[in-house]
C-alpha positions as CSV (number, residue, x, y, z in Angstrom):
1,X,-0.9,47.5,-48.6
2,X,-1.9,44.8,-45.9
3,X,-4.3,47.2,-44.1
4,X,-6.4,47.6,-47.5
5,X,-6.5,44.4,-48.3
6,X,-7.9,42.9,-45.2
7,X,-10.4,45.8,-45.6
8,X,-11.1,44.7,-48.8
9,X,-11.7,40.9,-48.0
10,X,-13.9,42.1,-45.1
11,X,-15.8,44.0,-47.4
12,X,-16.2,41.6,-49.8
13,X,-17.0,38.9,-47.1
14,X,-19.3,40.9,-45.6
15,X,-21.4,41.6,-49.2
16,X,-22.0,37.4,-49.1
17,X,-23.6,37.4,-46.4
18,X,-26.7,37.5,-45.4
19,X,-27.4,41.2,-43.4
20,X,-30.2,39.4,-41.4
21,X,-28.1,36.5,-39.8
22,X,-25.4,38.8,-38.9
23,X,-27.7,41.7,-37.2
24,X,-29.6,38.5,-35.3
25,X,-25.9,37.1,-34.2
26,X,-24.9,40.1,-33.1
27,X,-27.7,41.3,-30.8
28,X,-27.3,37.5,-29.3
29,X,-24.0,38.3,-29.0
30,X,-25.5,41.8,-27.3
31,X,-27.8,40.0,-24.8
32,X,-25.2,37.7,-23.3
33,X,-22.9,40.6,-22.6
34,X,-25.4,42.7,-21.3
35,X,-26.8,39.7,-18.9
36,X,-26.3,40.6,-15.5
37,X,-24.0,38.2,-13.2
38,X,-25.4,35.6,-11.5
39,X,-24.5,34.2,-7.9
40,X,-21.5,32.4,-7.6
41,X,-21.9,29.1,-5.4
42,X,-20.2,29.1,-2.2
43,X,-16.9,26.6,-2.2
44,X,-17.6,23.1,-1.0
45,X,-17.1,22.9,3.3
46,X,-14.0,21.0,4.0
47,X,-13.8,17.8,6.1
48,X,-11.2,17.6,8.9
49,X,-9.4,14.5,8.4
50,X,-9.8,12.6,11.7
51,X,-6.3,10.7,12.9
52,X,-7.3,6.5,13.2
53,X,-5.0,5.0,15.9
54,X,-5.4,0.8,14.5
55,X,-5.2,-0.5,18.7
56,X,-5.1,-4.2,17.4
57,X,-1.6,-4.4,16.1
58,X,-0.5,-7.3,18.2
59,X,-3.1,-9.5,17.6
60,X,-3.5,-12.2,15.4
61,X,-5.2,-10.6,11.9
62,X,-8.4,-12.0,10.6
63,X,-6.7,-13.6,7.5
64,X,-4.2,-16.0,9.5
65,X,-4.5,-19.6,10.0
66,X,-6.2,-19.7,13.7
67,X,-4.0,-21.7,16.1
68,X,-5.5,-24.9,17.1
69,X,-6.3,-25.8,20.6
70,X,-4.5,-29.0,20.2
71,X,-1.2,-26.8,18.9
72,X,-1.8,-24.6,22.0
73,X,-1.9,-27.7,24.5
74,X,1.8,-28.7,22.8
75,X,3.6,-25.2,22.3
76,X,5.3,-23.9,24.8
77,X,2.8,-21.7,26.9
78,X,4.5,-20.0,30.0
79,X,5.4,-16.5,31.6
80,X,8.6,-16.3,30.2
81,X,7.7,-16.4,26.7
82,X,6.7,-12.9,25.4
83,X,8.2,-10.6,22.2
84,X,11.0,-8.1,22.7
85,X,8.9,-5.1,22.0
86,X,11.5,-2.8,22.7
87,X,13.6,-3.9,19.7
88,X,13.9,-2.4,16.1
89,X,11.7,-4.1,13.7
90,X,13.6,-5.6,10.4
91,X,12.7,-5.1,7.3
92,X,10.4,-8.3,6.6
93,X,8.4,-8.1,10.1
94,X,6.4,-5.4,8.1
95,X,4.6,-8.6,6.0
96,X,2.8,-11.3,7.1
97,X,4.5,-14.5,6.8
98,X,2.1,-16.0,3.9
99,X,3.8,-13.0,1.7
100,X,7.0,-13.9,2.3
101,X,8.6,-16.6,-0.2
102,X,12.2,-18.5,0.1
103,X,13.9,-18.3,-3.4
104,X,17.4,-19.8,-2.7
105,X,20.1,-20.3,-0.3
106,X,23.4,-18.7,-0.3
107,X,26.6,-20.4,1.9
108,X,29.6,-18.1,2.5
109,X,32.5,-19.4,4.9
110,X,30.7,-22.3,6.3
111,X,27.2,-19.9,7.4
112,X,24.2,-20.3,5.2
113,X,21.4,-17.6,4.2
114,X,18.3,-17.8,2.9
115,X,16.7,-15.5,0.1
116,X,13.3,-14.3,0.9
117,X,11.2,-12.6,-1.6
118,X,9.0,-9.9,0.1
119,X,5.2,-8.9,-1.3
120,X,7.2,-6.0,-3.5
121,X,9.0,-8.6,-4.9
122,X,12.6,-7.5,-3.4
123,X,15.0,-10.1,-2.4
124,X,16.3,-9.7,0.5
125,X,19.0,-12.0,2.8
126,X,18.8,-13.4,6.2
127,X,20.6,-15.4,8.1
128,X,19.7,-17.5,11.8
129,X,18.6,-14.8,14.2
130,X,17.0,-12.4,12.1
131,X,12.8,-11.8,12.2
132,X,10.7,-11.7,9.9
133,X,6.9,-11.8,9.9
134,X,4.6,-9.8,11.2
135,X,4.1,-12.2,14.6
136,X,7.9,-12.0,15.8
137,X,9.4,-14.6,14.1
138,X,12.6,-15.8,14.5
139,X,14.4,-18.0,12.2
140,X,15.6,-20.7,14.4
141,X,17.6,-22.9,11.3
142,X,18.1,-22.6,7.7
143,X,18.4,-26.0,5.3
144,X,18.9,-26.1,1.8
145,X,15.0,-25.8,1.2
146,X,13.4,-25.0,3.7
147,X,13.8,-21.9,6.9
148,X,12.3,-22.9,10.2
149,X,10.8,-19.9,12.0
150,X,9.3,-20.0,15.5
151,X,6.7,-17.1,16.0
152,X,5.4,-15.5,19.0
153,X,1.8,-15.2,18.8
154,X,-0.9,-14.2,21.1
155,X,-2.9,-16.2,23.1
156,X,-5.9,-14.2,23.5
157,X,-6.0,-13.5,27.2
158,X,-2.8,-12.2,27.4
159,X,-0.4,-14.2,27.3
160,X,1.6,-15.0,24.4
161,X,2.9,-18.9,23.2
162,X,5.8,-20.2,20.6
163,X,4.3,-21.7,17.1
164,X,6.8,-23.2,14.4
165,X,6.3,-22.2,10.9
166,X,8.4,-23.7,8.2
167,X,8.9,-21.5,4.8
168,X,10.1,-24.0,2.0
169,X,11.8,-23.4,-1.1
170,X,9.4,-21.8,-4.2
171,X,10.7,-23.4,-7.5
């Protein structure tokens, strides 16, 4: 019962139309099929990715504040300064200290900690003694708003000098 009467709506389907149309669609249909292949275009060459080893890690980036010849005369310049490169980094020594913001101050049995906000927007504590910063700074003391870091930086002809930096409080 189904089989006739899809062969009878084809046949009445095909008596509306036009004979002409369909035998012109179908040897279109014809030509494509019968078309021989054409060439097939060659996949794209790859590019070997070249490692990049960055050689000026320890100097002082081109967005920093430049250290003043007048700072330099009244920092601490001497032999003995120089960063502990053998030491594991902490967390905030991987941003530079411009990205780093104190939120608040914590004081548990008597020792006091600041709450730095890194450039992902964690919070993270610290305490005196702990870096952060990407030009080894220490944090030397910790008030209720403000942290006061001193920072190792380079010189330039290889040396290295102390610079204070002071992070205050963001309200």
């Amino acid at each position: 019962m189904r089989i006739v009467s899809s062969l009878v709506l084809l046949l009445t389907l095909s008596a509306c139309s036009n004979d002409a149309e369909m035998i012109a669609l179908q040897e279109e249909v014809a030509a494509i099929v019968n078309r021989p292949p054409g060439p097939i275009e060659p996949p794209p060459e790859f590019i070997t990715y070249e490692a990049f080893t960055y050689s000026a890690a320890g100097l002082r980036g081109p967005f920093d504040i430049p250290l003043d010849a007048n700072a330099l005369r009244g920092s601490q310049q001497s032999d003995e300064v120089m960063p502990d490169l053998n030491r594991t980094p902490e967390v905030l020594e991987s941003f530079n200290i411009g990205d780093l913001a104190m939120v608040g101050t914590l004081t548990r049995q008597g020792q006091r900690w600041a709450l730095i906000r890194d450039g992902t927007g964690n919070i993270t504590r610290v305490g005196i003694g702990n870096y952060m910063g990407r030009n080894h700074g220490r944090i030397v003391a910790i008030a209720e708003r403000q942290i006061d870091i001193t920072e190792i930086v380079p010189t330039g002809d290889g040396g290295w000098i102390e610079r204070p930096q002071t992070l205050t409080l963001q309200e």
